[in-house]
C-alpha positions as CSV (number, residue, x, y, z in Angstrom):
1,X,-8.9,-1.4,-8.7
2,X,-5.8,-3.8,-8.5
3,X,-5.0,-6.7,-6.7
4,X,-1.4,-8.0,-5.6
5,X,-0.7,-11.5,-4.1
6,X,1.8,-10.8,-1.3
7,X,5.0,-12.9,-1.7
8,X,4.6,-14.0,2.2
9,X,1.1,-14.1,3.8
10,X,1.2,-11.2,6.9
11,X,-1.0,-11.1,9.9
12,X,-2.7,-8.4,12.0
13,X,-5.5,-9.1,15.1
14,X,-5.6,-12.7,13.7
15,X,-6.3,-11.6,10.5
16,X,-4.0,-12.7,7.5
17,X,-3.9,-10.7,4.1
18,X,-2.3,-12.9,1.3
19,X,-3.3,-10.7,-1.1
20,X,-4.5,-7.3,-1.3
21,X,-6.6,-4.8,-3.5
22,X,-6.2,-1.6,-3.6
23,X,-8.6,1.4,-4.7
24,X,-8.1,4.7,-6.4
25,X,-7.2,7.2,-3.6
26,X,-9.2,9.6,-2.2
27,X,-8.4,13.2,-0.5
28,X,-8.8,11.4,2.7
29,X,-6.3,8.8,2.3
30,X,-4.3,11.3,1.4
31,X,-5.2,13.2,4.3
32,X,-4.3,9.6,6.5
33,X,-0.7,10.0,5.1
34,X,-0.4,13.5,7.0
35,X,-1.7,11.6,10.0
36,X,2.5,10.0,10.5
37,X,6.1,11.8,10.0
38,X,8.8,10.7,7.3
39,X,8.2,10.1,3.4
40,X,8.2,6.4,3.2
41,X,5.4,6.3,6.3
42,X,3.3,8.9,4.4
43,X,3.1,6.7,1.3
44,X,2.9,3.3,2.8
45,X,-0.2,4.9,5.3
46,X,-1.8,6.0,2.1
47,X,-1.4,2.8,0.6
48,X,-2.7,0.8,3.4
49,X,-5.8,3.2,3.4
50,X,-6.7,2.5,-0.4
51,X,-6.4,-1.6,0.2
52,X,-7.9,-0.7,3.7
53,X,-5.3,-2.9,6.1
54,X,-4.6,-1.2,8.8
55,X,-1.1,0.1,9.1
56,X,0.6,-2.3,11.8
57,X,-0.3,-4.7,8.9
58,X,1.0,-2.8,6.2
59,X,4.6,-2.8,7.8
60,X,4.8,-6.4,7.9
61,X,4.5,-6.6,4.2
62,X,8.2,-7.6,2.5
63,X,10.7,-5.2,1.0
64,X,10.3,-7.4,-1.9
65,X,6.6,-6.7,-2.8
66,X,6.9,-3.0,-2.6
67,X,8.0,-2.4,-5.7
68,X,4.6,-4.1,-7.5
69,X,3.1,-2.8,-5.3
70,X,3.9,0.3,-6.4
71,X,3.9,0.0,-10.2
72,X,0.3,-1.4,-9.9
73,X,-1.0,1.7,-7.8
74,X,0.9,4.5,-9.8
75,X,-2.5,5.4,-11.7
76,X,-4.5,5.1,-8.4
77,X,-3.0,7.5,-6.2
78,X,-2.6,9.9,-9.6
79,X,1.0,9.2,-10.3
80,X,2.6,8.0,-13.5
81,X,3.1,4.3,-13.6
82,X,6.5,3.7,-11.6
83,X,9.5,2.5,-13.6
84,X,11.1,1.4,-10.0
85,X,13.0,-1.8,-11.2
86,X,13.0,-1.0,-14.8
């Protein structure tokens, strides 16, 4: 498990997440990602399934924390550690 602090607080159902953890995946939030079309969707719907925030959530989060965001999860969904911004 890893835990990023957002750069910006973001809310959903008057719920804010400043900071989220995130598990190692499993084949059904994998399975979530084929639930919506496009790449980019696919991997932030799997990513909002191993911190569990739902999705409308997810897409609030800013440009700017996606790329620790994905450097921290690399290992967890069974990827080589990113070198995004390296």
């Amino acid at each position: 498990m890893t835990t990023i602090t957002l750069s910006a607080p973001v809310e959903h159902s008057g719920k804010a997440y400043s900071e989220l953890t995130f598990r190692e995946a499993t084949i059904g939030d994998l399975i979530m990602g084929d639930a919506v079309t496009g790449e980019l969707t696919k991997t932030m719907a799997v990513l909002a399934s191993i911190s569990d925030v739902p999705l409308p959530a997810f897409k609030k989060i800013k440009a700017r924390d996606l790329n620790a965001i994905m450097k921290a999860t690399a290992d967890l969904l069974g990827n080589e550690p990113s070198t995004i911004g390296d």
